[in-house]
C-alpha positions in Angstrom: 28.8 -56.8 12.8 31.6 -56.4 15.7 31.8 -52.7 17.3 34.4 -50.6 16.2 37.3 -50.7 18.1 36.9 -47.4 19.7 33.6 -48.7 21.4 36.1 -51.8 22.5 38.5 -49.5 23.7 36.5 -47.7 25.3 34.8 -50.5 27.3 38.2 -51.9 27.9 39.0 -48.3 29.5 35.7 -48.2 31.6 36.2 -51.6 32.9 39.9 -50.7 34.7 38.6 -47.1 35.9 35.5 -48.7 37.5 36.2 -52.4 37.9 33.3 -53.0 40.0 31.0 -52.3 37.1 33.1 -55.3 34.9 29.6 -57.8 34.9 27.6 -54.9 33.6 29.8 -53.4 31.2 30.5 -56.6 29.1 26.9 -57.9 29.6 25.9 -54.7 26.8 25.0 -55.7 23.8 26.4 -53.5 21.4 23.7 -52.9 17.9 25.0 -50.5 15.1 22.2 -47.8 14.2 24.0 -45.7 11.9 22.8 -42.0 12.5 20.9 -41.5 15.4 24.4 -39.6 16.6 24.2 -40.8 19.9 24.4 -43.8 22.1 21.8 -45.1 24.3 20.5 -48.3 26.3 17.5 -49.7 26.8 16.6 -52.4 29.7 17.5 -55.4 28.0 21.1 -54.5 28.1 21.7 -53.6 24.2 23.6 -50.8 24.0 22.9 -48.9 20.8 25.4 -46.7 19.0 26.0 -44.8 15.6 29.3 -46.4 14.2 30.3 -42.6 12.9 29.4 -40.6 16.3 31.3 -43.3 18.3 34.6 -42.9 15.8 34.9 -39.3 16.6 34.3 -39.1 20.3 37.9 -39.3 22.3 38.3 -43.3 24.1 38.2 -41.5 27.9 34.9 -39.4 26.9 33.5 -42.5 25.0 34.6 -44.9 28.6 32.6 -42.0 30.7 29.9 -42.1 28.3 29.6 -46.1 29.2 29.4 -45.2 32.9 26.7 -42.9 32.4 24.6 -45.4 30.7 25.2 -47.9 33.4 23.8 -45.6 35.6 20.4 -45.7 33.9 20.4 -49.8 34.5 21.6 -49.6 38.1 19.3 -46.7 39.1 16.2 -48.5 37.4 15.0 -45.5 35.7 13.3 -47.6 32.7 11.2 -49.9 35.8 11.1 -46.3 37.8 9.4 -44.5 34.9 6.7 -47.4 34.0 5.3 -46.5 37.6 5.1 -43.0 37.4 4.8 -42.0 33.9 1.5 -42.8 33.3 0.8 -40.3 30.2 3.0 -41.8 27.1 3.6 -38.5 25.7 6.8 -37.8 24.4 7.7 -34.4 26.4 7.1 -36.0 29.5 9.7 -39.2 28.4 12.2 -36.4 27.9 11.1 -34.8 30.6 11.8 -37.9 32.7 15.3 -38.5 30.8 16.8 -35.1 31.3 15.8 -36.0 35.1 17.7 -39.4 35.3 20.5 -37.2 33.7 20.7 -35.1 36.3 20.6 -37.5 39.4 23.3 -39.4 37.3 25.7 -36.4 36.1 25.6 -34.9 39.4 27.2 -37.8 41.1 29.7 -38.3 38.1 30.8 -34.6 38.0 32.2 -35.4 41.5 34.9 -37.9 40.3 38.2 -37.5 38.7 38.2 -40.2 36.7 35.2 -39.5 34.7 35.5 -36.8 31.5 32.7 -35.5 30.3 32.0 -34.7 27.0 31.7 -31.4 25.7 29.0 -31.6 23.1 26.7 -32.0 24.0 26.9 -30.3 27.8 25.8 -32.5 30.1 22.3 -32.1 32.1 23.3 -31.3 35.7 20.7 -30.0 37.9 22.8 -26.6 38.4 21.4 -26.0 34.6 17.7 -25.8 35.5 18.4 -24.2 38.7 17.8 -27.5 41.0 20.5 -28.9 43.8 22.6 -31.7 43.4 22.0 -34.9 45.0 18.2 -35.3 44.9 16.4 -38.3 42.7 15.2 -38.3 39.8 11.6 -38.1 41.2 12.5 -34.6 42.5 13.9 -33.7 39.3 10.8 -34.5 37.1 8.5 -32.5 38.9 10.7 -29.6 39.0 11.3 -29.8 35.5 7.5 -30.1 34.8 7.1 -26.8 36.0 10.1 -25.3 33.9 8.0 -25.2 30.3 11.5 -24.6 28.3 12.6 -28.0 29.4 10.0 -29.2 27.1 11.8 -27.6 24.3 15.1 -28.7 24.5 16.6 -30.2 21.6 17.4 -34.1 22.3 21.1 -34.3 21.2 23.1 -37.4 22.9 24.0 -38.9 26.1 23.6 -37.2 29.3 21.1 -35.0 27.2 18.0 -36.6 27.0 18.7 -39.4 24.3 19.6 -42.1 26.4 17.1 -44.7 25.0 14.7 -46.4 26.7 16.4 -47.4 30.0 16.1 -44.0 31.0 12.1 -44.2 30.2 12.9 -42.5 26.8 12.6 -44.9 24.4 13.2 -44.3 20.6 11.4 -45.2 17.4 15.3 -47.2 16.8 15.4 -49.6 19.7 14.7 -53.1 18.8 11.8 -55.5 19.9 13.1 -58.0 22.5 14.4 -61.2 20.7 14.9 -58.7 17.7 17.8 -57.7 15.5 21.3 -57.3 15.9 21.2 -58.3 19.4 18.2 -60.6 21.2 18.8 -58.8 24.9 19.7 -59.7 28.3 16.5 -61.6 30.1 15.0 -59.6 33.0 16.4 -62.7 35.7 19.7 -62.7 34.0 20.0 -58.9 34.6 19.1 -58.7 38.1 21.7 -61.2 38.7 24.3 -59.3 37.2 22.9 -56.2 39.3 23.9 -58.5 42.0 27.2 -59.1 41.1 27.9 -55.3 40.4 26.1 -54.3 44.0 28.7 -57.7 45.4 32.1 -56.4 43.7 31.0 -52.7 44.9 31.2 -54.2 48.1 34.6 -56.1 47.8 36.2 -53.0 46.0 35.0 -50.8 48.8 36.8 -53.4 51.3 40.2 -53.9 49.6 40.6 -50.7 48.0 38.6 -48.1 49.6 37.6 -46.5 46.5 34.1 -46.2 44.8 32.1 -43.5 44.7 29.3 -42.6 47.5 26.5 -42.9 45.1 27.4 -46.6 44.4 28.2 -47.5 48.1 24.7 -46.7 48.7 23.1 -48.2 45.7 25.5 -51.6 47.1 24.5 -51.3 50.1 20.5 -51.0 49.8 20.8 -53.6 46.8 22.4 -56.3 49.7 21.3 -55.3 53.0 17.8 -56.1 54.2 16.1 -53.6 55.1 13.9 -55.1 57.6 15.8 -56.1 60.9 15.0 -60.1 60.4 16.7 -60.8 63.8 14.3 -58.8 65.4 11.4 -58.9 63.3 11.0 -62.9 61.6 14.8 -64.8 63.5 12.3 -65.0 66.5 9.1 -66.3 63.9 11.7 -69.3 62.4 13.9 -70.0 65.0 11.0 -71.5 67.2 10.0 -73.4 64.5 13.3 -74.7 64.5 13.8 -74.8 68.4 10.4 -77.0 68.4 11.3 -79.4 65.7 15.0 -79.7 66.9 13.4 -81.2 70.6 11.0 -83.8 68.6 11.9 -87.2 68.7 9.9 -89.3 66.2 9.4 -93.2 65.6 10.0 -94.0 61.9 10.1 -97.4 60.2 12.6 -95.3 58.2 15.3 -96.7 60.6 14.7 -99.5 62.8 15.0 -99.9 66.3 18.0 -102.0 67.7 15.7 -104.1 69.6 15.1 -105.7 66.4 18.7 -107.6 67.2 16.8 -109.1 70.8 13.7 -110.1 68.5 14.1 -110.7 64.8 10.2 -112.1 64.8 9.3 -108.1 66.0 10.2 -105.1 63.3 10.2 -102.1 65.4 10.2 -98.6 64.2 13.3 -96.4 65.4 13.7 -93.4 67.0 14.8 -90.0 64.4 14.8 -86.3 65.1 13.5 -83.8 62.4 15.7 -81.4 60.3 14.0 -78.0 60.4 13.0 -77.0 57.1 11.6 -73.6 55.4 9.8 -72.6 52.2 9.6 -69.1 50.7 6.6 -68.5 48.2 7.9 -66.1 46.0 5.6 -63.5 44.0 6.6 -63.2 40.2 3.2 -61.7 39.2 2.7 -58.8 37.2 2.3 -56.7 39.8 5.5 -57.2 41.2 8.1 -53.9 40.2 11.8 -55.2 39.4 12.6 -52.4 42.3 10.0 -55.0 44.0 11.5 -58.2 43.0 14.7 -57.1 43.7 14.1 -56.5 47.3 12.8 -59.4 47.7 16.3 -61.4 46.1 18.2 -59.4 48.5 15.4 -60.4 51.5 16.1 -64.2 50.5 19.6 -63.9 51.0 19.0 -62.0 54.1 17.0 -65.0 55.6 19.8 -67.4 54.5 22.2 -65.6 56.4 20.8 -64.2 59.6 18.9 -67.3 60.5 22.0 -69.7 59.5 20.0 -72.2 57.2 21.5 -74.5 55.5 18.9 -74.0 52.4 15.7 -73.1 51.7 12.9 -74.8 49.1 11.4 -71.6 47.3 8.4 -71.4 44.9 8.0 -68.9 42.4 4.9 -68.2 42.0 2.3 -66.2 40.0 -1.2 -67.5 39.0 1.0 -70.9 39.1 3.9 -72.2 40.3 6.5 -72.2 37.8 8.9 -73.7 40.2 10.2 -75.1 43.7 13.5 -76.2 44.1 16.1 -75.5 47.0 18.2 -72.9 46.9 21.7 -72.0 49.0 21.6 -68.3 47.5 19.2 -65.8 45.8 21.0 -65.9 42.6 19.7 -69.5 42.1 16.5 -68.2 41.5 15.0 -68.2 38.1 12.3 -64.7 38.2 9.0 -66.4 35.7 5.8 -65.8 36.1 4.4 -61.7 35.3 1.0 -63.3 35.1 -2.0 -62.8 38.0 -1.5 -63.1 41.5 -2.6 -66.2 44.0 0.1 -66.8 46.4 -2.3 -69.4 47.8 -1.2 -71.6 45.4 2.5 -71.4 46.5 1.5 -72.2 50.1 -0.4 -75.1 49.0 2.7 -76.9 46.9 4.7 -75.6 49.9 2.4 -77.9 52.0 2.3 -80.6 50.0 6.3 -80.9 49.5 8.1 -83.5 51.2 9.4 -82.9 53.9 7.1 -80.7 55.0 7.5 -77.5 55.9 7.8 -76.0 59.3 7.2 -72.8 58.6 6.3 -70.2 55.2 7.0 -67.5 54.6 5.2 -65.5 51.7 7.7 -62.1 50.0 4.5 -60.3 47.8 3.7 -56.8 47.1 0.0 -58.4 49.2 -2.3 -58.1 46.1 -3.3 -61.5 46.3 -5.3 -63.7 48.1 -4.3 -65.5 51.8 -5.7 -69.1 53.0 -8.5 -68.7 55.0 -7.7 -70.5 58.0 -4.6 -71.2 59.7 -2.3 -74.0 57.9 -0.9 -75.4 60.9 3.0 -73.6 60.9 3.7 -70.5 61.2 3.4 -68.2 57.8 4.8 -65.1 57.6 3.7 -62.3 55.3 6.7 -60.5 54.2 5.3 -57.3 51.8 7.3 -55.0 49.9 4.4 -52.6 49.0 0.7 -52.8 48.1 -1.9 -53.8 49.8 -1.6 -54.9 53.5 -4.8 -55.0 54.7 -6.1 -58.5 53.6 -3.1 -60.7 55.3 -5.2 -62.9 57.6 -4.9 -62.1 61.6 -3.2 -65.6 62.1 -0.6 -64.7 60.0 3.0 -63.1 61.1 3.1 -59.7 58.9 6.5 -57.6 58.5 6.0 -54.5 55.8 9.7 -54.1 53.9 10.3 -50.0 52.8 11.5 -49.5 49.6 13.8 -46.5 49.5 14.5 -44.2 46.8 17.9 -44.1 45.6 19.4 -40.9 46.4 
């Protein structure tokens, strides 16, 4: 069943306000629930709706409605709830909602282009007595303390019934695969994060004209946060420095003496390429917050250190795959099983050609080689545990900041 052409309008309307949000906007997956009188989305991009609320609402309300609920994706609020909510009881999912409203509506109320609807109001945090511009964090554990929040009627977007991508999910969302709509994949999504966070960036270039709160989001979404031409440049670049001054004898290519003495094959003389591998961790453990600092770290590498490519492994309790990659967005995110990154550093090892140096990107729940394997590995971790990397091992610890 298409969406009603207000929805389409709508969507159209969005799309020229806030170009930059294009790859998100049309990547929703509209699914008709006749009514729930609201709209909501939950993390697999299906945006649900109620054919008779969406008819009613005015196309400029109806675009800024669409913005709000791609706030929920880019802030992560679904991925941000599974690690703090750890009580499924249905007050605190509001709870939580009204929260990401608020961290959302704040930021929206300071644009011109956006017009809000009227019913229902919108949460801002000047309604429960709270400050604009803290996150959603904040906003939950104030709200826990204010006992009337727990009583307030769930009514529609920006009001607590945003579906599950704002860690409120309803009885009416579909199973993944399921229904109208089958859902975006989790790799697929992050990629299109990736493209919204890179047309933020080119907008903000040309034109000058996207809001702060997505400038930031951009700019911690793309820029590594750890200063790799401090911190690992040094680690690689010798590698590179030390295979670039090797000169090797290979029957590969044979020496021009051979011309001299046809009887005598003689190896020649070749110099190494330097090469790196990146052991990715896909295991459960691993946040998408997590996994996508780690994309953005990738690309980082790629471009501070001027390689040419590098061979990653994706890794969980297996390696799903190893191929060679020129950007991040090549990167297929499988795995959610256990975690033994050993296992990545071992196909790294044994790929051809070999490796001259590692390095591992894991939250550091997993266990490290025991001994030294010969190149330098370095133990990038975006959270977790950091005591068990080995002493031979090059460690950098990545922050993960919390949107503001």
């Amino acid at each position: 069943m298409p969406p009603p052409e207000q929805l389409q309008a709508a969507r159209y309307q969005a799309s020229y306000q806030w170009p930059y949000l294009s790859a998100l906007l049309y990547s929703l997956q509209p699914v008709s629930k006749p009514g729930v009188m609201t709209m909501g989305v939950d993390k697999w991009h299906r945006l649900y709706y109620d054919p008779e609320w969406v008819e009613k609402q005015p196309t400029a309300q109806l675009a800024s409605a669409l913005y709000h609920e791609c706030g929920h994706l880019l802030r992560d609020h679904h991925g941000r709830a599974e690690t703090l909510l750890n009580k499924q009881l249905a007050h605190w999912s509001l709870v939580w909602n009204l929260a990401g409203d608020c961290e959302i509506n704040d930021d929206l109320a300071k644009e011109e282009a956006v017009k809000f609807w009227k019913e229902p109001e919108p949460a801002v945090p000047g309604m429960f007595s709270l400050p604009d511009g803290e996150t959603v964090e904040f906003y939950y554990e104030r709200l826990l303390e204010n006992v009337k929040v727990i009583s307030i009627p769930v009514v529609g977007v920006g009001r607590g019934a945003c579906g599950s991508s704002s860690g409120n999910p309803f009885p009416w969302e579909d199973p993944y695969g399921q229904g109208e709509a089958p859902g975006v994949p989790h790799a697929e999504g992050e990629l299109i994060k990736q493209q919204v966070a890179h047309d933020v960036e080119s907008h903000e270039k040309s034109r000058g004209t996207v809001p702060g709160w997505l400038k930031r989001w951009a700019s911690e979404r793309l820029s590594p946060v750890v200063d790799w031409r401090r911190e690992l440049a040094t680690t690689i670049r010798r590698a590179q420095d030390f295979v670039a001054g090797r000169i090797e004898y290979s029957y590969r290519r044979i020496s021009r003496r051979v011309l001299a003495c046809p009887e005598i094959v003689l190896p020649g003389m070749q110099q190494p390429v330097p090469w790196g591998a990146i052991v990715l961790d896909t295991s459960g453990s691993m946040s998408e917050k997590e996994l996508a600092r780690c994309l953005g770290e990738i690309n980082g590498v790629l471009a501070a250190c001027g390689l040419t490519g590098l061979r990653v492994f994706v890794t969980d309790h297996a390696v799903h795959s190893a191929r060679k990659v020129f950007d991040a967005s090549q990167i297929e995110l499988v795995g959610g099983g256990g975690t033994d990154m050993r296992l990545g550093v071992a196909a790294a090892l044994e790929s051809r050609p070999r490796p001259n140096f590692i390095i591992v990107l894991t939250d550091g729940e997993t266990p490290w080689p025991e001994a030294p394997i010969g190149i330098p590995l370095v133990a990038t971790l975006v959270s977790g545990d950091k005591s068990g990397v080995p002493a031979w091992a090059r460690k950098i610890v990545i922050p993960i900041p919390d949107l503001a």
